[in-house]
C-alpha positions as CSV (number, residue, x, y, z in Angstrom):
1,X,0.0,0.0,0.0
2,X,1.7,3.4,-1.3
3,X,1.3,6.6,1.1
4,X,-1.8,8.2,-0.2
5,X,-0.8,11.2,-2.8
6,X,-2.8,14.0,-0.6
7,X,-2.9,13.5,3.4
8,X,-5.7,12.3,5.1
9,X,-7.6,14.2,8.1
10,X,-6.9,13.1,11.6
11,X,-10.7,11.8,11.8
12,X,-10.4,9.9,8.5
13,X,-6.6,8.2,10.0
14,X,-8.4,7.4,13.5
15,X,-11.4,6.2,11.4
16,X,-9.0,4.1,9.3
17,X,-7.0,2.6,12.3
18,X,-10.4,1.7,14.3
19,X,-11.3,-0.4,11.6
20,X,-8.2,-2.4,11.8
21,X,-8.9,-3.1,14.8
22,X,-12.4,-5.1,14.3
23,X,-10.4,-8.7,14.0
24,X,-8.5,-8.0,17.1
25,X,-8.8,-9.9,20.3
26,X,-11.5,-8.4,22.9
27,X,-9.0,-8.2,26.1
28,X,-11.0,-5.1,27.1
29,X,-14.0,-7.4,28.3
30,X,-11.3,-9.8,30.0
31,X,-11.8,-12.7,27.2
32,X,-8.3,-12.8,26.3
33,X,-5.8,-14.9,28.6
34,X,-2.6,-13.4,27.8
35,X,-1.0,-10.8,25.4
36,X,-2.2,-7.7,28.0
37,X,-3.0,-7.4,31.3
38,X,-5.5,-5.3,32.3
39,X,-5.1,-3.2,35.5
40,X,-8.3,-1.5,35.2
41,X,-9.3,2.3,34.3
42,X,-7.4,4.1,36.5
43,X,-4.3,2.5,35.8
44,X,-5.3,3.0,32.0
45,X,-5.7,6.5,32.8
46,X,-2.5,6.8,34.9
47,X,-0.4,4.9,32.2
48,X,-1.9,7.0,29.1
49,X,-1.4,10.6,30.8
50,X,2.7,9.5,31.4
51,X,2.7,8.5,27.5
52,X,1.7,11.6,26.6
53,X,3.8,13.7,28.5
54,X,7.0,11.6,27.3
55,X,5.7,10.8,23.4
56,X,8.4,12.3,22.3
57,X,11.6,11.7,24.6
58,X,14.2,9.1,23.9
59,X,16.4,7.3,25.9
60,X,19.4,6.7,23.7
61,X,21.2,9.4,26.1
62,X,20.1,9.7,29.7
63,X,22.6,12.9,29.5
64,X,19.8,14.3,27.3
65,X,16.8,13.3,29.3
66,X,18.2,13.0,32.7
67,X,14.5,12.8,34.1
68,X,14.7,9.0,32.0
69,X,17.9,7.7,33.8
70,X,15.9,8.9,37.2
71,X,12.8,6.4,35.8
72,X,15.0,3.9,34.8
73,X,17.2,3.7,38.2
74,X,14.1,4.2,40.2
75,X,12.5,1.4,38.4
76,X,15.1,-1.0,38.7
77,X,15.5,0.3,42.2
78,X,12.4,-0.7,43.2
79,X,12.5,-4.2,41.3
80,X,15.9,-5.1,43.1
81,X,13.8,-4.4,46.1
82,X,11.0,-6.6,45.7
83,X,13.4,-9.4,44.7
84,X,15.6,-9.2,48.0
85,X,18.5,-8.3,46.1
86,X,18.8,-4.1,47.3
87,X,21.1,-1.9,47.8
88,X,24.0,-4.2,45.6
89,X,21.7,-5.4,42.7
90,X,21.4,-3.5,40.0
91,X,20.4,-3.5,36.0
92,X,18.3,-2.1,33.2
93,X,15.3,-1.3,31.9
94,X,14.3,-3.1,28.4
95,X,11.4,-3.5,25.8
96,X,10.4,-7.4,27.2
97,X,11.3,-10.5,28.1
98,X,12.9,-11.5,25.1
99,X,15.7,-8.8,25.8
100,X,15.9,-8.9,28.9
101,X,16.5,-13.1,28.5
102,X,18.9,-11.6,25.4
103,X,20.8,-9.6,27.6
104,X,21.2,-12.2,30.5
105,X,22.9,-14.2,27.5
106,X,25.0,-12.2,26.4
107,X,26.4,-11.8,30.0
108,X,26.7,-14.7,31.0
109,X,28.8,-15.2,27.4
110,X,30.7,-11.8,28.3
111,X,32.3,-13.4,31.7
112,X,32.8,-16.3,30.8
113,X,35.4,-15.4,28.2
114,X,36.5,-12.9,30.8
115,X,37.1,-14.8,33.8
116,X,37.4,-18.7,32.6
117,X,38.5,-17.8,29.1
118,X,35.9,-19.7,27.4
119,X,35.7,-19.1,23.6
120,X,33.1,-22.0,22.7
121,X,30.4,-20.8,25.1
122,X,27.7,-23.0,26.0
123,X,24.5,-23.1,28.1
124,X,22.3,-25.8,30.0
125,X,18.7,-25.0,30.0
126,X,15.1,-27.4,30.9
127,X,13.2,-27.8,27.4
128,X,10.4,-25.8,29.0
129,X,12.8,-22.3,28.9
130,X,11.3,-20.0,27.0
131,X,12.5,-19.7,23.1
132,X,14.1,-16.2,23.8
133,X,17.0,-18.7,25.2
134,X,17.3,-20.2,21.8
135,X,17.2,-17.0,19.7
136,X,19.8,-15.5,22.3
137,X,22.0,-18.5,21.7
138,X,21.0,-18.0,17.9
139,X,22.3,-14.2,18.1
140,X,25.4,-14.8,20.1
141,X,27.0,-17.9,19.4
142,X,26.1,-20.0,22.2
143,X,25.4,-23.5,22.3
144,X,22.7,-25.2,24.1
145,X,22.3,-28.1,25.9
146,X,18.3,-28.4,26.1
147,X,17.3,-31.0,28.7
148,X,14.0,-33.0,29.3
149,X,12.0,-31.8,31.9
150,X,10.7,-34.6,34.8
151,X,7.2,-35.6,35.0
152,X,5.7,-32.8,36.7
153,X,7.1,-30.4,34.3
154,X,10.3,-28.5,36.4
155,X,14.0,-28.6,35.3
156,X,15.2,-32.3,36.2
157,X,18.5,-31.1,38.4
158,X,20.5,-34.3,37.7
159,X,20.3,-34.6,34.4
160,X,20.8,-30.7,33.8
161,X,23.8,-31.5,35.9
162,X,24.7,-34.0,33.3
163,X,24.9,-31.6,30.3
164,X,27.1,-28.8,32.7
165,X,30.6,-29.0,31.6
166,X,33.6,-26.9,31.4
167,X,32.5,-24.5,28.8
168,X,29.0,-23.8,30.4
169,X,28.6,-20.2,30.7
170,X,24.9,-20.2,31.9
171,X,22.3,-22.2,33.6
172,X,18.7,-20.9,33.5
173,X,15.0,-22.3,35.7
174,X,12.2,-20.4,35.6
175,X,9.9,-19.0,38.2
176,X,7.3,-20.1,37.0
177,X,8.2,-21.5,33.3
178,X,5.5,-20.2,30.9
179,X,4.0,-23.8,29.4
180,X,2.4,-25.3,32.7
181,X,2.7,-22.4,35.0
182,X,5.3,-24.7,37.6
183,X,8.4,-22.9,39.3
184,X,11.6,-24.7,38.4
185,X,13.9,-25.6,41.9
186,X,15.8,-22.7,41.6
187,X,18.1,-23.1,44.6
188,X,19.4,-26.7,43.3
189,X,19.9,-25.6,39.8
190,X,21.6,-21.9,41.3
191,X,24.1,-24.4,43.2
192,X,25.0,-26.5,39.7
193,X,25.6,-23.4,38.7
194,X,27.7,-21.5,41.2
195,X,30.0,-24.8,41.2
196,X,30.9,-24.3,37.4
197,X,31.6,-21.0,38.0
198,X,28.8,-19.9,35.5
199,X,25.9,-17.8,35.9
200,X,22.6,-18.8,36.7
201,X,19.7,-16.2,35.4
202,X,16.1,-16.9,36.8
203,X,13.8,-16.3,34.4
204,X,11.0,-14.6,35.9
205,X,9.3,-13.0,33.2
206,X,6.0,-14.3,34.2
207,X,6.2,-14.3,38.0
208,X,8.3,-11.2,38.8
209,X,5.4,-9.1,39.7
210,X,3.2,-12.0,40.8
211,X,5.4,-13.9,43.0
212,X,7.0,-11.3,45.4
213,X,3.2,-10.3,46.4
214,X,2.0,-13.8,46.3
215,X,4.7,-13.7,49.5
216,X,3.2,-10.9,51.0
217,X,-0.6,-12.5,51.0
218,X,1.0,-15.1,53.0
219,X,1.7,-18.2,50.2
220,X,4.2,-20.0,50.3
221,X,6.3,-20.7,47.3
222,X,9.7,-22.5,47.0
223,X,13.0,-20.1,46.6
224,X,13.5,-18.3,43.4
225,X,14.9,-14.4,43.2
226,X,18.4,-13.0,45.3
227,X,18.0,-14.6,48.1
228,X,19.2,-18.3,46.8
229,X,22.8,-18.2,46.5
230,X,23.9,-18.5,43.2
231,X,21.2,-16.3,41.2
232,X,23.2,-13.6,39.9
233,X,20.5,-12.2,36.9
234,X,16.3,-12.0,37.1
235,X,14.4,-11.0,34.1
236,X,10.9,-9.6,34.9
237,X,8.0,-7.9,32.5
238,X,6.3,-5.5,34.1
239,X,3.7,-5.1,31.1
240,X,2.9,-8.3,32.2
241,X,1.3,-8.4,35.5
242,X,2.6,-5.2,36.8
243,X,-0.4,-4.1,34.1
244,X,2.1,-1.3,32.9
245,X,2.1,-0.8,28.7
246,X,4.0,-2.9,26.6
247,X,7.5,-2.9,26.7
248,X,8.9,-2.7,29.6
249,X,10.8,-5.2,31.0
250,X,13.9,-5.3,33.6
251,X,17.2,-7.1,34.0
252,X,18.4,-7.1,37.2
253,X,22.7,-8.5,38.2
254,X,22.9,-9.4,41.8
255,X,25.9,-6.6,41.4
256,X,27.0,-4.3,39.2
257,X,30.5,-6.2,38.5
258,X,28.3,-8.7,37.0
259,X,26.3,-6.2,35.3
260,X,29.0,-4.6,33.4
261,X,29.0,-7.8,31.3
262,X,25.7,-6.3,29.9
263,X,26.6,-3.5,28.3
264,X,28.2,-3.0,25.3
265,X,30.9,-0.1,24.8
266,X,32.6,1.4,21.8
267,X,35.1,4.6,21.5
268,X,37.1,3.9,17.5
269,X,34.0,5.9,16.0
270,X,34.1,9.6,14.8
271,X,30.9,10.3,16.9
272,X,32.7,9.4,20.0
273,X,32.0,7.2,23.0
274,X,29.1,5.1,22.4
275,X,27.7,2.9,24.6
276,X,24.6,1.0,25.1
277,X,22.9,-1.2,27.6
278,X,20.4,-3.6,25.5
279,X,19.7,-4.2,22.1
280,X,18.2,-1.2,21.4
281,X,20.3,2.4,20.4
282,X,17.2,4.8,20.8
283,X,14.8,3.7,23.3
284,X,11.3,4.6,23.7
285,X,10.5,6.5,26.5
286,X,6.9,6.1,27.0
287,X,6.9,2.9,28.0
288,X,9.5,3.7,30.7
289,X,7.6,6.4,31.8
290,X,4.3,4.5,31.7
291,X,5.6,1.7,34.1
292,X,7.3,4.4,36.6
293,X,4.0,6.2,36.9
294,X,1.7,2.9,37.2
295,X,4.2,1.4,39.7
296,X,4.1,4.1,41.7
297,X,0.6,4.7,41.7
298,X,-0.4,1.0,42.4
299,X,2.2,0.5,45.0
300,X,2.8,-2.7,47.3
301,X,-0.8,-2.3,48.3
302,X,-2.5,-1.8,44.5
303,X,-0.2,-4.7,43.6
304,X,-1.1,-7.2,46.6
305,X,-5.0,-6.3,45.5
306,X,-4.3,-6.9,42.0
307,X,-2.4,-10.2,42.6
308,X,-5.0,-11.3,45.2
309,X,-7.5,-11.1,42.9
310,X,-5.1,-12.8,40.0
311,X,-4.9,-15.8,42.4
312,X,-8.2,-16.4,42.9
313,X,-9.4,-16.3,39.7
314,X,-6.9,-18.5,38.4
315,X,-7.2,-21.0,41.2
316,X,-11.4,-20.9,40.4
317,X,-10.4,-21.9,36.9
318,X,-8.3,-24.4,37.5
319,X,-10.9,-25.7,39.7
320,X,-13.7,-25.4,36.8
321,X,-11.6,-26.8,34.3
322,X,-10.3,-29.7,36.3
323,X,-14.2,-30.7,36.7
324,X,-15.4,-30.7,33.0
325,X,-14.9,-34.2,32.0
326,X,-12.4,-34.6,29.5
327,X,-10.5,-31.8,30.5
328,X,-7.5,-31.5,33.0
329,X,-4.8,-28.6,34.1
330,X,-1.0,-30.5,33.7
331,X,0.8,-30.4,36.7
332,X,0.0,-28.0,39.7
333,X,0.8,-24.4,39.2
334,X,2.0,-22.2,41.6
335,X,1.0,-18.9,40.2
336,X,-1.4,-17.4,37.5
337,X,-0.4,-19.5,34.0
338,X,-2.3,-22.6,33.2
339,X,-2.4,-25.6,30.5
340,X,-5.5,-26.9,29.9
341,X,-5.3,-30.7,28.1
342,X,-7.0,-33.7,27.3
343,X,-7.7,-36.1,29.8
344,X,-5.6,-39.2,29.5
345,X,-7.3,-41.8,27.6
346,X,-9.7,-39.2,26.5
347,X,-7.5,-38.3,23.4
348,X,-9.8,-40.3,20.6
349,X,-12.9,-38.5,22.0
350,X,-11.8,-35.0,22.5
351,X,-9.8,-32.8,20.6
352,X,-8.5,-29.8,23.0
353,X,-7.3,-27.5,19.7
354,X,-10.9,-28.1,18.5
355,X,-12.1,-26.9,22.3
356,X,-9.9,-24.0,21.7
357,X,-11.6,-22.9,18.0
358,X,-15.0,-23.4,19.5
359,X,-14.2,-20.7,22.1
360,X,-12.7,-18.4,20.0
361,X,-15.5,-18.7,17.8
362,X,-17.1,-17.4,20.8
363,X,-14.7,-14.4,21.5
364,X,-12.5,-16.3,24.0
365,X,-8.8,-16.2,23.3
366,X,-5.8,-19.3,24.2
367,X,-2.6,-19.6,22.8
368,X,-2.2,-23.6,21.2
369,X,0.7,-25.3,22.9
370,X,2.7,-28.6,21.9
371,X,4.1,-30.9,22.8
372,X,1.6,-32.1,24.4
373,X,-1.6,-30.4,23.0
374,X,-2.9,-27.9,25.3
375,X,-4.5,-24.5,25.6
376,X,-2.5,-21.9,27.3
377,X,-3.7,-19.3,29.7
378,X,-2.2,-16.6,31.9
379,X,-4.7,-15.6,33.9
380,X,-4.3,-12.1,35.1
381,X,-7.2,-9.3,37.3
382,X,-8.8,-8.1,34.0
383,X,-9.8,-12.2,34.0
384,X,-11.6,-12.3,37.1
385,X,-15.4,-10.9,36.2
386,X,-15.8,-13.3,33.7
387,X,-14.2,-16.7,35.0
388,X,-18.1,-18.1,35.4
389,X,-19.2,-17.2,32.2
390,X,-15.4,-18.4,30.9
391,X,-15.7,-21.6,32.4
392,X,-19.6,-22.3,30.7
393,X,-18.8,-21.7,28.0
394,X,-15.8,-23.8,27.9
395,X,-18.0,-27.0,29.0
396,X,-20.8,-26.1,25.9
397,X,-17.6,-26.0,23.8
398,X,-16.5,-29.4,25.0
399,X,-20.1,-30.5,24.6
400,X,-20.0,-29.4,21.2
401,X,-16.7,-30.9,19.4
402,X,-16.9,-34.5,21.1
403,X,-15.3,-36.5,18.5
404,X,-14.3,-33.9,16.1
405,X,-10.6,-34.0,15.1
406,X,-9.0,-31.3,13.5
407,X,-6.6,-31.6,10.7
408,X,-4.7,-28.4,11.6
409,X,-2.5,-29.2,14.5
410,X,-0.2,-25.8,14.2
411,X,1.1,-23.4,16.8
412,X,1.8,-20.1,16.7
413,X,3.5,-17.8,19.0
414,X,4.8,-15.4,16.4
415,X,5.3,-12.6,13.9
416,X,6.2,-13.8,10.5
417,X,4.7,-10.9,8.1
C-alpha cells in the first residue's frame, strides 16, 4: 500500500485505524488470557497521561533526558527491592522478556570469556525455557544443551547437571516456566551453577510481579529471586502483571561487577564514546515512563489487590476446568499461567485444539501449545469478572466438538509478516 498522494484528516486516520482493529482480540472485556494485562481504568488512565507527557523523549542518552535515567534507576531500584537483592543489585530497563532473556545471554557469554576464558560458550537449560533462550543462543554464538523436563514439568536437576561441563557459561530455571505455569527448583539448579563457575539467570518474566506479592498474601512458594545463592541475573515484565504498557521489561545483576557484562561499549568511532545497555540504540521512552508512573501509583498495596485477585481467579479456573470431563490442568501451578489438556485416555474423543476454536469462535482467546496439545492461559485481574461465564462456555464447547478432530495441529507464538 503506497502513502496516499494528498494526506488524510486526523478523523479519516483514526477512522482508518479503528477499523483495523475489528479482528483484534477483545481483552478489554477480559476474554483474552494473555498478550495484556488489564489493570483496570485508573491504571489505563494513569499509564496514558505519562505517554503523553514523554511521546516524544528518547532514551538513547540519559545525559539528554536525565529525568529517563531517574525512571530507569528508580524502576530498577524498586524491582531489586522486591526481589531481596537491594542496595547491591542492579540492572536495566528493556522492551520485554525477550531482551531482557537476550541480555542475561549475552552476559553470561561476556564473563565467561572474561574470567574462565571460554571461547566456545555454552549453556544448559530445561526444554520448558522459554524460546528467547534459543534465539539468544542463535544471536550470540552460544550452544545449548536443552534437557528433558521430569514428570511434573520442572527442570530435572540431575540430568541438567549431566549436560554442565567446562565451557558452560549459563544455567537458567524459571519461576514459574511459561508452558504449565510450575516454578523450576531454583536453589538446586543456582548451586549447579555457582559450582561451574557460570551464571545462573532466573527467568522470571511471568512471576516477577506475581510472585513477590503472592509472598506478602502469606503463600508460600519455593525459593526463586536473590536470596538463593547462586542467582546472579532476574528477568521480569512489568507489562505483564505489573499491568504497565508494553514494553517494559527489567534485568536485574545481583551486582553491578556482574552487570557490566551487559553493556556493550565502543570509543574507535568519529561520533565518539558510544555505549549502550540492551539491544536497542534509541529507546522509547513512554513505556519507561508509563511503568514508573503505574508502579508508583499502584504500590505494594495496589499490587497485593491486584495479585490477590489474580490468584483467585486463576485457582477458580483451575478448579472449573479440572471438573469438565475430558479436560485437565498438567501439573499444579504455583501462580497465574495454566495448560489446559485432554484427559488421559480421552484423546480419541476429545480434541483440545478443537475446544480452543470453538471458544474463539465465541470471543474467548488461548494460545495452542505442543508438545503435548494444550490450551494456554495466563490468567491475570482483567480475567476475574468473567471466569463463570469463561468456564460455561468452555463446558458447551467441549459439549459441542466431542469427536471432532481437527486436521490443523499448528502453533503459533509469532510474527512472520
Amino acid at each position: 500500500m503506497a502513502l496516499p498522494e494528498h494526506g488524510m484528516s486526523k478523523d479519516e486516520v483514526m477512522a482508518a485505524l479503528q477499523a483495523k482493529r475489528a479482528r483484534d482480540v477483545r481483552w478489554q472485556e477480559g476474554r483474552t488470557f494473555g498478550m495484556v494485562y488489564d489493570g483496570g481504568p485508573e491504571v489505563h488512565e494513569v499509564a496514558e497521561a505519562a505517554v503523553r507527557m514523554f511521546l516524544h523523549e528518547n532514551a538513547l542518552n540519559t545525559l539528554a533526558f536525565p529525568s529517563l535515567g531517574e525512571i530507569q534507576s528508580e524502576v530498577v531500584g524498586a524491582c531489586a527491592e522486591l526481589f531481596h537483592g537491594a542496595p547491591e543489585a542492579s540492572g536495566f530497563m528493556t522492551s520485554g522478556g525477550t531482551e531482557s532473556i537476550l541480555m542475561a545471554v549475552k552476559a553470561a557469554r561476556e564473563r565467561g570469556r572474561a574470567e574462565r576464558g571460554i571461547t566456545a560458550p555454552e549453556m544448559v537449560l530445561p526444554e520448558s525455557a522459554h524460546a528467547a533462550f534459543h534465539k539468544a543462543a542463535h544471536y550470540f554464538g552460544v550452544t545449548v544443551h536443552k534437557v528433558p523436563v521430569r514428570p511434573d514439568w520442572r527442570a530435572d536437576v540431575d540430568a541438567m547437571a549431566d549436560a554442565v561441563n567446562e565451557n558452560t557459561v549459563l544455567v537458567v530455571g524459571s519461576a514459574p516456566q511459561y508452558p504449565q505455569g510450575v516454578i523450576d527448583p531454583i536453589a538446586e539448579l543456582a548451586e549447579l551453577a555457582a559450582g561451574a563457575g557460570a551464571n545462573f539467570h532466573t527467568d522470571a518474566c511471568m512471576g516477577g510481579m506475581v510472585l513477590p506479592f503472592m509472598e506478602l498474601l502469606g503463600h508460600e512458594l519455593p525459593p526463586w529471586d536473590f536470596r538463593v545463592p547462586g542467582v546472579t541475573s532476574i528477568s521480569a515484565d512489568l507489562h505483564k502483571l505489573g499491568y504497565t504498557p508494553k514494553g517494559a521489561s527489567v534485568i536485574i545483576h545481583r551486582n553491578k561487577e556482574l552487570r557490566r557484562y551487559q553493556t556493550f561499549v565502543f570509543q574507535d568511532w568519529l561520533g565518539g564514546f558510544y555505549a549502550s545497555p540492551a539491544m536497542q540504540g534509541t529507546r522509547p521512552a513512554p513505556p519507561m515512563a508509563a511503568a514508573w508512573a503505574v508502579m508508583h501509583h499502584l504500590g505494594i498495596e495496589g499490587y497485593k489487590r491486584l495479585t490477590a485477585t489474580t490468584i483467585e481467579a486463576a485457582r477458580r479456573m483451575e478448579a472449573g476446568v479440572r471438573a469438565i470431563p475430558g479436560l485437565t490442568v498438567l501439573g499444579e501451578p504455583e501462580a497465574h499461567l495454566l495448560a489446559i489438556s485432554v484427559e488421559p485416555g480421552a484423546e480419541d474423543q476429545l480434541d483440545v485444539f478443537a475446544v480452543g476454536d470453538a471458544m474463539l469462535a465465541r470471543g474467548w482467546f488461548h494460545d495452542r501449545q505442543k508438545p503435548p496439545d494444550t490450551l494456554h492461559a495466563t490468567v491475570s485481574a482483567g480475567n476475574a469478572p468473567v471466569i463463570d461465564d469463561y468456564l460455561a462456555d468452555l463446558r458447551a464447547c467441549v459439549e459441542e466438538v466431542a469427536g471432532t478432530r481437527l486436521e490443523d495441529r499448528s502453533t503459533n507464538y509469532a510474527t512472520l509478516e
